[in-house]
TORPA-4810 file (N, C-alpha, C, O; in nm, 3 decimals):
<nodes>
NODE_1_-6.808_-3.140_2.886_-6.834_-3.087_3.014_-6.707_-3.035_3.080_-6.711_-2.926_3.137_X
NODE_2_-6.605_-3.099_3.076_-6.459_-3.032_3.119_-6.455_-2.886_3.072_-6.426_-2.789_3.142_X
NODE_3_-6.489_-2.886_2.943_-6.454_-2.769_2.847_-6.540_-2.653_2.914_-6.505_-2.537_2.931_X
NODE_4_-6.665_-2.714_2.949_-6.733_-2.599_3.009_-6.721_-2.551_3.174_-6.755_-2.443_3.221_X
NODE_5_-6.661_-2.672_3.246_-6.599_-2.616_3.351_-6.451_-2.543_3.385_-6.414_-2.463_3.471_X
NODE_6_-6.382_-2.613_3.272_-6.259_-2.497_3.286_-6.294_-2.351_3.191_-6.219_-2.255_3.203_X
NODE_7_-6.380_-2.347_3.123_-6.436_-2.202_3.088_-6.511_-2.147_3.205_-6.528_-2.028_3.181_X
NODE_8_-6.567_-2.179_3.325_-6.611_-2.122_3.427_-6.556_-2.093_3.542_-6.625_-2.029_3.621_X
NODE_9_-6.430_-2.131_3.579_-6.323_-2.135_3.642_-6.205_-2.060_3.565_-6.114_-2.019_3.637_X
NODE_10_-6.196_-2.039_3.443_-6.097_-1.858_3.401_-6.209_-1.795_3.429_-6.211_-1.707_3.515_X
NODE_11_-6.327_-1.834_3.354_-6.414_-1.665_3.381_-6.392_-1.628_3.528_-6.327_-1.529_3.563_X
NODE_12_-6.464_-1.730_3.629_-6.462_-1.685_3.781_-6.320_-1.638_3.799_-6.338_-1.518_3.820_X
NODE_13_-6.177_-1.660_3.804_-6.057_-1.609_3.789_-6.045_-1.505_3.728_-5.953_-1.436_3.771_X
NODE_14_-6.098_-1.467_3.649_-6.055_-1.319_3.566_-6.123_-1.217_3.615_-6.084_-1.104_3.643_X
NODE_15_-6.246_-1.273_3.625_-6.340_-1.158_3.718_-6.295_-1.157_3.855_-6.329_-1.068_3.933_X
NODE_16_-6.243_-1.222_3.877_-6.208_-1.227_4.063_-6.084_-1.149_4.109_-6.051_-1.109_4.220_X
NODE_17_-6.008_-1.139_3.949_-5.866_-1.104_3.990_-5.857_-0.930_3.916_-5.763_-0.852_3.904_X
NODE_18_-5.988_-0.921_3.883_-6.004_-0.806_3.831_-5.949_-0.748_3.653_-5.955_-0.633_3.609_X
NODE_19_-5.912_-0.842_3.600_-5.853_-0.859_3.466_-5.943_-0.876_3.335_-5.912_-0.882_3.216_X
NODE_20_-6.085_-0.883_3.410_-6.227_-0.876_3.261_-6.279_-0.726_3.328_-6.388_-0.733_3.384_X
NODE_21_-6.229_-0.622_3.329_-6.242_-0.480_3.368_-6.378_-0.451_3.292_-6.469_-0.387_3.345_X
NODE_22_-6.385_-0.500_3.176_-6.452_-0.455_3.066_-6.611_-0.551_3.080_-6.723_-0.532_3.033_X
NODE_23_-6.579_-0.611_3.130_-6.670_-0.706_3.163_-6.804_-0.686_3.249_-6.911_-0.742_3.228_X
NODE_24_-6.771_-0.583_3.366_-6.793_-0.554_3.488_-6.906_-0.450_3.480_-6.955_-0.446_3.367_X
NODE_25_-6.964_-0.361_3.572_-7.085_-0.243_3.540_-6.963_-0.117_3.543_-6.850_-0.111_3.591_X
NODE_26_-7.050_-0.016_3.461_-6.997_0.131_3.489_-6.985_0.143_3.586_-6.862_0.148_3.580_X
NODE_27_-7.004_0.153_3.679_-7.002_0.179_3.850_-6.824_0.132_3.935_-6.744_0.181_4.014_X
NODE_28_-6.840_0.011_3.854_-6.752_-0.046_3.901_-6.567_0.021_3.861_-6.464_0.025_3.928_X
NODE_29_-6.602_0.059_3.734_-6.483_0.092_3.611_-6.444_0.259_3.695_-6.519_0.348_3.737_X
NODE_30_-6.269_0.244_3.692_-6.274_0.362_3.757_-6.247_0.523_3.659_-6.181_0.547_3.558_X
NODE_31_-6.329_0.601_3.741_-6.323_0.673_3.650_-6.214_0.818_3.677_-6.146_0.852_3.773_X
NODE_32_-6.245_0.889_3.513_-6.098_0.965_3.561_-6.142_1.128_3.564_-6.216_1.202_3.500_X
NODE_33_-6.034_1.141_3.700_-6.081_1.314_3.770_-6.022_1.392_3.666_-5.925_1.353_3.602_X
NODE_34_-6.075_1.493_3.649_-6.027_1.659_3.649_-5.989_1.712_3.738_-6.075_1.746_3.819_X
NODE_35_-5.876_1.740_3.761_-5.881_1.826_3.823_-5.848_2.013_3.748_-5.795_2.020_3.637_X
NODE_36_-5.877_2.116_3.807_-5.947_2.232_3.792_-5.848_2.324_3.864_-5.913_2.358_3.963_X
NODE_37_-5.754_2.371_3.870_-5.704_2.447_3.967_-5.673_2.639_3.901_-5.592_2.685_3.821_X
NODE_38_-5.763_2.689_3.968_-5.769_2.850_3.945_-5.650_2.906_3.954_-5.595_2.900_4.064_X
NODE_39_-5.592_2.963_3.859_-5.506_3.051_3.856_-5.480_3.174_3.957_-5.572_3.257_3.956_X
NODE_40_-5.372_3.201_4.043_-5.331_3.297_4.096_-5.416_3.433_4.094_-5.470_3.485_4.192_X
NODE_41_-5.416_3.482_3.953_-5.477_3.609_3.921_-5.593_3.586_3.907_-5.667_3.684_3.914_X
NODE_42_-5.665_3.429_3.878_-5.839_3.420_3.879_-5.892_3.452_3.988_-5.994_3.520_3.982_X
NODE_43_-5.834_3.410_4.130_-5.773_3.416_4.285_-5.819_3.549_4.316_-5.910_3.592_4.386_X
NODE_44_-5.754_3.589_4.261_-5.715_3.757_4.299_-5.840_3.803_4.277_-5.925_3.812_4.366_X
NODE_45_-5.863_3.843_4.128_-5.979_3.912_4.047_-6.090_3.876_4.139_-6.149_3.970_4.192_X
NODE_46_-6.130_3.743_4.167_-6.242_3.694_4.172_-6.292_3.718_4.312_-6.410_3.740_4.341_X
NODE_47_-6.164_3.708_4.415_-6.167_3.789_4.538_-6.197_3.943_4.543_-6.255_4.002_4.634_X
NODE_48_-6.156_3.986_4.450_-6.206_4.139_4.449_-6.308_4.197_4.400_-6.347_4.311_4.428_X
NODE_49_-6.366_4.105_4.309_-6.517_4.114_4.308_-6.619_4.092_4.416_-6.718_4.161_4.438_X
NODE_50_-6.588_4.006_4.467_-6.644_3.952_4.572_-6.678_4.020_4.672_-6.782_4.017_4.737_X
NODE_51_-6.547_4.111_4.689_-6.538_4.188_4.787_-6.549_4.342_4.727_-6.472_4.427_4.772_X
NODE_52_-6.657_4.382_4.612_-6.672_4.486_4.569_-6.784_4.622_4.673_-6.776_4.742_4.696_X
NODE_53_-6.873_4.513_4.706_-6.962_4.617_4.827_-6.904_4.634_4.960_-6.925_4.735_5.028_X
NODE_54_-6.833_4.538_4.997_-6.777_4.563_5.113_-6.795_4.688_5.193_-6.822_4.793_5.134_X
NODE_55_-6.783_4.684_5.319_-6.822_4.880_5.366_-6.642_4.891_5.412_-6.535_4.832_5.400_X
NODE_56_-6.706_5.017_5.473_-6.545_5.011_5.494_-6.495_4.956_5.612_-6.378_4.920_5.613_X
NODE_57_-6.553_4.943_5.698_-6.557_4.883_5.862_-6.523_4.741_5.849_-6.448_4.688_5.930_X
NODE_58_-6.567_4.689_5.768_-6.554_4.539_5.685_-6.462_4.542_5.590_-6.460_4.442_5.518_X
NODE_59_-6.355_4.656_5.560_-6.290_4.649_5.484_-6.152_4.685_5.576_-6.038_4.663_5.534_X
NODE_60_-6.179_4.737_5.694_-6.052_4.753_5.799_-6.041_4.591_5.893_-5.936_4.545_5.937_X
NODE_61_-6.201_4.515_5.911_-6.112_4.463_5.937_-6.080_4.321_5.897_-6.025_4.233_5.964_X
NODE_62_-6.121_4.317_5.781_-6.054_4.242_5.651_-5.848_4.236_5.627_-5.760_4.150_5.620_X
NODE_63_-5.861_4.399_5.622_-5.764_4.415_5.585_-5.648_4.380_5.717_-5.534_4.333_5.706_X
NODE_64_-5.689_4.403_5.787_-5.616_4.398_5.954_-5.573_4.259_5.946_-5.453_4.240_5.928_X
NODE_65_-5.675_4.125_5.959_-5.643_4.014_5.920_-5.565_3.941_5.871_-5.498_3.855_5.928_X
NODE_66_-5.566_3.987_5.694_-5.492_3.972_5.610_-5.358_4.002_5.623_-5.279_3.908_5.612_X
NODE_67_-5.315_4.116_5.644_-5.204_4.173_5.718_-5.126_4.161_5.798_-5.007_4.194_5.799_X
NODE_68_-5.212_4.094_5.899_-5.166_3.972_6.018_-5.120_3.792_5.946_-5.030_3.709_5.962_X
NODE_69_-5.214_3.804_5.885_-5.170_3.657_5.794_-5.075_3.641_5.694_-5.012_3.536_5.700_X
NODE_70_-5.048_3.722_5.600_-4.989_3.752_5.529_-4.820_3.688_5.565_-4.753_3.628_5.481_X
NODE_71_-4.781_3.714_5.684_-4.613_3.682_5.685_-4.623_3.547_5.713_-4.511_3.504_5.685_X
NODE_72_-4.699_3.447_5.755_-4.672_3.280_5.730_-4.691_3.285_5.577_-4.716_3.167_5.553_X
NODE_73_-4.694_3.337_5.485_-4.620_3.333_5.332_-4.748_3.235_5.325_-4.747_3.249_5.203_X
NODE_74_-4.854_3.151_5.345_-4.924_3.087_5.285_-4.992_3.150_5.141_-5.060_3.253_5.148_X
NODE_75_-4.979_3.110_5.065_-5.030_3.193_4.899_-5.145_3.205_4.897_-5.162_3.255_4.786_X
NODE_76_-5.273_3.191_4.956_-5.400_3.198_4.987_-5.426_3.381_5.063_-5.476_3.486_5.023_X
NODE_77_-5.355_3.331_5.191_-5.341_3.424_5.214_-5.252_3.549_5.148_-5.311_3.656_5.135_X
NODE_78_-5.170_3.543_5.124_-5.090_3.620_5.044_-5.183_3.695_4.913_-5.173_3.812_4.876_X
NODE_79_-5.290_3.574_4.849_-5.356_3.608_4.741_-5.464_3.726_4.805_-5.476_3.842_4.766_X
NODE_80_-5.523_3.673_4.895_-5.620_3.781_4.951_-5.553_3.914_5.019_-5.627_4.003_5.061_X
NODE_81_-5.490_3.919_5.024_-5.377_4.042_5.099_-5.378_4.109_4.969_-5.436_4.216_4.985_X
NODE_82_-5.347_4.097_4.868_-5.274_4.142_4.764_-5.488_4.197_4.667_-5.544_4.284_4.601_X
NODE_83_-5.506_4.097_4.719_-5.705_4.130_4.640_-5.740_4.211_4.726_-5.836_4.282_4.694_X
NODE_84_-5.670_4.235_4.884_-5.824_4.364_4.996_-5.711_4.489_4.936_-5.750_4.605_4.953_X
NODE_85_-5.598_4.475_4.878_-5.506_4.629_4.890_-5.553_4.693_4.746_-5.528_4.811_4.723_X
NODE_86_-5.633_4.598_4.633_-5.692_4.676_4.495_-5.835_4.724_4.557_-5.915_4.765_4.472_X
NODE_87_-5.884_4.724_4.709_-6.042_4.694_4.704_-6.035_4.908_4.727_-5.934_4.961_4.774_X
NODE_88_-6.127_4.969_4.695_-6.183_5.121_4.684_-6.124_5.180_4.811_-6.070_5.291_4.808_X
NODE_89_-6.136_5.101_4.933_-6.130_5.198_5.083_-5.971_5.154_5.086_-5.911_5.194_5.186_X
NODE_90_-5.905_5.088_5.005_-5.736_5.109_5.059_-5.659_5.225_5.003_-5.659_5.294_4.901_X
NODE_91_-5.582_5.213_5.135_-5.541_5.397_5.111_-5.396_5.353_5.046_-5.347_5.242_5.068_X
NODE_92_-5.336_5.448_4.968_-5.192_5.461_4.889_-5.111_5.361_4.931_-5.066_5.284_4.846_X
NODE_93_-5.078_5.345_5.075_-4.983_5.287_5.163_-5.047_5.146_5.109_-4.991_5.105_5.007_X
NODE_94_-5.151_5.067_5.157_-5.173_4.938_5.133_-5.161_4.888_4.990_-5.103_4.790_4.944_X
NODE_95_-5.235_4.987_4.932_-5.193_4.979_4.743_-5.073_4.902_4.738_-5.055_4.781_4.718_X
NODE_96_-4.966_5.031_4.767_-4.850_5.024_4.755_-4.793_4.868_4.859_-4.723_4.790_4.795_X
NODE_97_-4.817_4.837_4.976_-4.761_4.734_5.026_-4.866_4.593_4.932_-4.815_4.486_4.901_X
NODE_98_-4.979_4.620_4.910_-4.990_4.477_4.817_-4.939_4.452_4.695_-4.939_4.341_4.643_X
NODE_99_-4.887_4.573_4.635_-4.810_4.580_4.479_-4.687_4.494_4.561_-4.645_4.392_4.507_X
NODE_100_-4.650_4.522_4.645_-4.488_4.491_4.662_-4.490_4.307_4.688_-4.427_4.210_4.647_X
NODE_101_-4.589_4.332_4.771_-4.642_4.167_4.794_-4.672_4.057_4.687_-4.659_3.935_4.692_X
NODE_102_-4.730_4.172_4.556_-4.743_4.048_4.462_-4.648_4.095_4.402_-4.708_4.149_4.310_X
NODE_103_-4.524_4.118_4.383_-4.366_4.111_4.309_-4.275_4.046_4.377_-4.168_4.015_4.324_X
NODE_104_-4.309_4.010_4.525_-4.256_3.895_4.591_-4.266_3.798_4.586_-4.180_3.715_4.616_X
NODE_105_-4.461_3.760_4.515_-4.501_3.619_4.476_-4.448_3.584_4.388_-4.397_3.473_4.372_X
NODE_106_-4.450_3.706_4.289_-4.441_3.661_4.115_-4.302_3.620_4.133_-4.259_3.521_4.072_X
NODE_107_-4.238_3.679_4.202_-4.045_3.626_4.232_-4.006_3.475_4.303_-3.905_3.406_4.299_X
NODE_108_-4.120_3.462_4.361_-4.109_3.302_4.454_-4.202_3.189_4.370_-4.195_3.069_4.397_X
NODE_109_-4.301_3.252_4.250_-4.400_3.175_4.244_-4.393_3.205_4.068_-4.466_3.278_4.001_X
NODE_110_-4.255_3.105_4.017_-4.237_3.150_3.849_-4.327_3.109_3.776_-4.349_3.178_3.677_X
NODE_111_-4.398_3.005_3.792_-4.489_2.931_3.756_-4.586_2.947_3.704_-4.625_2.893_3.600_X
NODE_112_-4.661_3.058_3.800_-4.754_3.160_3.811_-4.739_3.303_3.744_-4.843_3.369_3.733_X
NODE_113_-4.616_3.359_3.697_-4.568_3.480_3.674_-4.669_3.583_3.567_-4.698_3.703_3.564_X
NODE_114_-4.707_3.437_3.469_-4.760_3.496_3.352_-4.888_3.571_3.348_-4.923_3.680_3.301_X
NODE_115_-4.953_3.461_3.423_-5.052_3.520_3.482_-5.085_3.666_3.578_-5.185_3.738_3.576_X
NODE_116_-4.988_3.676_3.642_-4.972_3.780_3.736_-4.897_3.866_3.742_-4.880_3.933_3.844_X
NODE_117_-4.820_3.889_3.608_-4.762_3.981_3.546_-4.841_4.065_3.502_-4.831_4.180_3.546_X
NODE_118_-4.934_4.036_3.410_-5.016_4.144_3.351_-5.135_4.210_3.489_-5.207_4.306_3.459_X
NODE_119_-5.142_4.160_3.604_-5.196_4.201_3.679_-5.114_4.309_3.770_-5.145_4.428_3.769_X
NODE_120_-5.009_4.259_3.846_-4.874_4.381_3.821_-4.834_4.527_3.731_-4.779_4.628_3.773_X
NODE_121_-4.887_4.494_3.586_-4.839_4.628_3.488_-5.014_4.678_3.544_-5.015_4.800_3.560_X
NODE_122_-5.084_4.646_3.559_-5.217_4.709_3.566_-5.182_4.762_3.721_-5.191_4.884_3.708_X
NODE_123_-5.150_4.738_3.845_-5.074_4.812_3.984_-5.018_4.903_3.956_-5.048_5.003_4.020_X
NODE_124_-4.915_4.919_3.856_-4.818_4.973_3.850_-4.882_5.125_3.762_-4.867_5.236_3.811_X
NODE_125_-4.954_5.103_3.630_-5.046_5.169_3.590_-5.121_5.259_3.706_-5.097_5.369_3.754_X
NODE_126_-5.217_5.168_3.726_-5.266_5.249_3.862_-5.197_5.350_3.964_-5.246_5.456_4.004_X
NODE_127_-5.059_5.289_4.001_-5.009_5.381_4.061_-4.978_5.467_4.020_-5.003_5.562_4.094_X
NODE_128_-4.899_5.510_3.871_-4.898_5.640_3.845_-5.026_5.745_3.826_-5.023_5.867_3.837_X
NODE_129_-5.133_5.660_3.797_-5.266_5.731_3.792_-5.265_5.789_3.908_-5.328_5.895_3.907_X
NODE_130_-5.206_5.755_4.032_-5.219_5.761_4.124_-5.194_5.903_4.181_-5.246_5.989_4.252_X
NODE_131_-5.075_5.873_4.102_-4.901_5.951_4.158_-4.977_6.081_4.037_-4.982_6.189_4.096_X
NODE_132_-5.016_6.090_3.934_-5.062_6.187_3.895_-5.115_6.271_3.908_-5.091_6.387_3.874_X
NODE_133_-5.281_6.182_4.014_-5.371_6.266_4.020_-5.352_6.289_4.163_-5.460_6.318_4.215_X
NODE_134_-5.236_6.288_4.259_-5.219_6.305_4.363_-5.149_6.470_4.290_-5.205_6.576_4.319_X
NODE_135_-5.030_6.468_4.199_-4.963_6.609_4.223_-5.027_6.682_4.122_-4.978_6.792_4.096_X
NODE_136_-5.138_6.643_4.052_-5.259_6.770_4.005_-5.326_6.811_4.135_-5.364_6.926_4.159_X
NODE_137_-5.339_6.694_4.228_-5.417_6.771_4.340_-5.356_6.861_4.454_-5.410_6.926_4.544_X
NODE_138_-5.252_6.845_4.425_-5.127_6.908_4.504_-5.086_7.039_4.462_-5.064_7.135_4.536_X
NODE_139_-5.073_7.034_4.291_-5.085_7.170_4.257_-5.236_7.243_4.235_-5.215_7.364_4.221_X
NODE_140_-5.361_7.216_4.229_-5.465_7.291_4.246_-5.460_7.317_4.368_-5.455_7.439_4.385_X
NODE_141_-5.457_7.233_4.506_-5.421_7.294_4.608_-5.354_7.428_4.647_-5.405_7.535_4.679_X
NODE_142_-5.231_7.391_4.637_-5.123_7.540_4.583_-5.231_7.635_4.535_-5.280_7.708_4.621_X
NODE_143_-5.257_7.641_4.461_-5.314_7.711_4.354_-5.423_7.763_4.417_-5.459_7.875_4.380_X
NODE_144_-5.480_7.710_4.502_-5.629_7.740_4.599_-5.564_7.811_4.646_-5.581_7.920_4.592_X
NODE_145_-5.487_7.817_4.728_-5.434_7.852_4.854_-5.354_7.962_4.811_-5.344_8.053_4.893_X
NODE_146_-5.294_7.975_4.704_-5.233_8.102_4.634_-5.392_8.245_4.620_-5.421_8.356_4.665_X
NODE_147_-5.441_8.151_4.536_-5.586_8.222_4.522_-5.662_8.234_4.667_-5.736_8.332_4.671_X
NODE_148_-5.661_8.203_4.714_-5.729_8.245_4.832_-5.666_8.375_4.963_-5.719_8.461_5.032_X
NODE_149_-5.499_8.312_4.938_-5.392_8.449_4.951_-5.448_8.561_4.891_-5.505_8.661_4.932_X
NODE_150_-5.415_8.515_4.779_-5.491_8.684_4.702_-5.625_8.726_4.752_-5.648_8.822_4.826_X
NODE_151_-5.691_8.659_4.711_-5.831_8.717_4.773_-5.835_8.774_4.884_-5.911_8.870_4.898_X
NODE_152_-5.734_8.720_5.020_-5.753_8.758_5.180_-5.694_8.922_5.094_-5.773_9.015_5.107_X
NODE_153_-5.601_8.943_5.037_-5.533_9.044_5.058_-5.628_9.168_4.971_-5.651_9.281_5.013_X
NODE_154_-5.671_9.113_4.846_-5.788_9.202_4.811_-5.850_9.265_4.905_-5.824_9.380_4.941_X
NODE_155_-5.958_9.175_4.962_-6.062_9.192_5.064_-5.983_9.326_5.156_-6.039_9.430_5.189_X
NODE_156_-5.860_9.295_5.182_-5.772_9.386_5.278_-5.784_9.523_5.232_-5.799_9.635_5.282_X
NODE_157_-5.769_9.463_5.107_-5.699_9.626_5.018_-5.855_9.698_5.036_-5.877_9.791_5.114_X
NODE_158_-5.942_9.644_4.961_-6.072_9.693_4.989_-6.160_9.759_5.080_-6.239_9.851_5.058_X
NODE_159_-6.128_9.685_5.213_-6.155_9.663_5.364_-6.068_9.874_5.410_-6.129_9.956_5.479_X
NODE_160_-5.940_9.899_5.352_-5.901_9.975_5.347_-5.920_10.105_5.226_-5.897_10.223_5.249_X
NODE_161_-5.955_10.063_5.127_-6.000_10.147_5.026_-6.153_10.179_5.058_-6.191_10.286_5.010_X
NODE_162_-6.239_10.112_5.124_-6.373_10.132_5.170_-6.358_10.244_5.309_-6.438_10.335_5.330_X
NODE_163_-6.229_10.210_5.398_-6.238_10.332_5.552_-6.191_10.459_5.445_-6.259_10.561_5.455_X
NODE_164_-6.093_10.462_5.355_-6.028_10.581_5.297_-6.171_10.635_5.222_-6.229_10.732_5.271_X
NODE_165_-6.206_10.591_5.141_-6.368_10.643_5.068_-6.438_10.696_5.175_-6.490_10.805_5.152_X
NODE_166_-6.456_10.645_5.298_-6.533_10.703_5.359_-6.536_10.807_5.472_-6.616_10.873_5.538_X
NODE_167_-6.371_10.780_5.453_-6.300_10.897_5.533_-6.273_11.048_5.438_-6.270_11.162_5.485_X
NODE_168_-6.257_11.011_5.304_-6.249_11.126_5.175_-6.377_11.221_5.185_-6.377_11.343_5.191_X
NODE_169_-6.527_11.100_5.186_-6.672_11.152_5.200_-6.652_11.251_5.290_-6.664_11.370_5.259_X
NODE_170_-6.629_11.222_5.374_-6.624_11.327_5.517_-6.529_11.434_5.496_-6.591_11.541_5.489_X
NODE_171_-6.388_11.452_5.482_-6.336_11.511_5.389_-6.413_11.646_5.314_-6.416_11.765_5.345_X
NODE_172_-6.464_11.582_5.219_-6.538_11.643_5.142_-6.628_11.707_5.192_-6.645_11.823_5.153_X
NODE_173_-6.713_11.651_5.291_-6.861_11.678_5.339_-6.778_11.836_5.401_-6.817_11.944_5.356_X
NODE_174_-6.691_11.831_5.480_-6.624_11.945_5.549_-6.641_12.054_5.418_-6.726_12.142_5.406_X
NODE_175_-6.511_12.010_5.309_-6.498_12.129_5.237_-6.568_12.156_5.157_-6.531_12.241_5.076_X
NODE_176_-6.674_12.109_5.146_-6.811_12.142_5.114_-6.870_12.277_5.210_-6.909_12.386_5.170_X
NODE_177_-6.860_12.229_5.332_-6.907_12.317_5.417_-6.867_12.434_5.446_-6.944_12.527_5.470_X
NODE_178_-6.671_12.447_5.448_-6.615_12.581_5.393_-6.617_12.645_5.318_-6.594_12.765_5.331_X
NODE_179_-6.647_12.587_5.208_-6.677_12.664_5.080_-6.772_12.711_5.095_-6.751_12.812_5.029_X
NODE_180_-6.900_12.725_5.142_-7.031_12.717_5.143_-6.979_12.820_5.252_-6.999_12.928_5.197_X
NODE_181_-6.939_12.839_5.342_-6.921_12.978_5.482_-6.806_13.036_5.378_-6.800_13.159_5.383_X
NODE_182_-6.739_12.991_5.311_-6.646_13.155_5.249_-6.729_13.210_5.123_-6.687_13.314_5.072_X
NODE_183_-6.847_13.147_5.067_-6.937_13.228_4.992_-7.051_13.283_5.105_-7.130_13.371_5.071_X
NODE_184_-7.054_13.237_5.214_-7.161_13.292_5.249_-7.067_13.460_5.291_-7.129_13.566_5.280_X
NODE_185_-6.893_13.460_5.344_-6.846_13.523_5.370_-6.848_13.645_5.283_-6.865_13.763_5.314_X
NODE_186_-6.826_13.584_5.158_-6.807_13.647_5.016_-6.899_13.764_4.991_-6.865_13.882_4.984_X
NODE_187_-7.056_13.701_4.975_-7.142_13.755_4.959_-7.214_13.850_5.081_-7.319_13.913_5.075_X
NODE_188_-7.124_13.838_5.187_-7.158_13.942_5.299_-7.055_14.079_5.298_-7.064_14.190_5.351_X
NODE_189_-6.990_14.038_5.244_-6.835_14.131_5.200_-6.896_14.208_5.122_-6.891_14.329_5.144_X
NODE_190_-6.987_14.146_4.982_-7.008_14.253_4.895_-7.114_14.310_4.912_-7.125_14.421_4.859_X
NODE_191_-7.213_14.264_4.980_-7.307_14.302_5.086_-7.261_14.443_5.156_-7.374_14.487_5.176_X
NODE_192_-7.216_14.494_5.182_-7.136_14.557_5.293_-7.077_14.673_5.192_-7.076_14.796_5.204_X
NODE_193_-7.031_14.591_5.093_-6.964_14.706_5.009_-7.059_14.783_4.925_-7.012_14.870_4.852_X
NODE_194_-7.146_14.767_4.926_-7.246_14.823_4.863_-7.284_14.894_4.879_-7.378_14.930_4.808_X
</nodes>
């Protein structure tokens, strides 16, 4: 009987002091977290999907916000600043100030770089797409506007080759009409001589 009361007195002790862990319910046993933390550029992307219908009224004043938030450097914000300047209604200028914004992160935030490097060469990409199809549109412009020069001056030349034609007609219509009185002259002359 000793034997079985000092076996009930460790058990009650071991369980009491928490040392029969194994002993105890699932419930009790602690269990172990995941944690999950999204990458910078998942951040980004996933914000800009998000924000793919957006209108544009909702996209000024998104962006206004952001813009305003942006200099307390919080990386949240910073992330969404950098996701409304890839969204359709930002114009060159914001492009360009969220490219610069995320080369400030990737410079403060090495950690992160890898990730948001290849999101960077894809900005940078873009921008020359940019910068391209801005000075094709710059020279078809020109090019309109050259062509449309010409054309005003055609039209001119025309506008003036149309009063001269119709000033020649008349012209003509006259010496038509002299000719026509020096045969009628002609034929009264020999009329006469007859």
């Amino acid at each position: 009987m000793k034997k079985s009361i000092i076996m009930l007195v460790l058990s009650s002790g071991l369980l009491l002091g928490g040392c029969a862990g194994g002993f105890g319910s699932k419930a009790e046993q602690p269990k172990e977290k995941i944690v999950v933390q999204a990458a910078a550029s998942d951040t980004i992307l996933s914000c800009f999907a998000g924000n793919e219908k957006m209108s544009r009224k909702q996209f000024i004043a998104a962006y206004k916000t952001a813009h305003a938030t942006v200099a307390r450097a919080d990386e949240a914000d910073i992330l969404r600043f950098i996701c409304l300047s890839l969204h359709q209604h930002a114009s060159y200028k914001q492009f360009k100030e969220g490219m610069e914004a995320l080369s400030r992160h990737i410079k403060d935030h090495p950690e992160s770089a890898a990730g948001l490097q290849g999101l960077h060469l894809l900005m940078q990409r873009i921008e020359r797409e940019k910068i391209v199809k801005w000075t094709q549109s710059n020279k078809s412009m020109e090019e309109k506007e050259g062509l449309e020069a010409e054309n005003r001056e055609l039209l001119e030349r025309n506008e003036v080759l149309e009063k001269d034609a119709v000033q020649d007609q008349t012209r003509i219509k006259e010496l038509q009409k002299q000719i026509e009185q020096l045969k009628n002259i002609e034929s009264i002359i020999k009329n006469r001589e007859r």
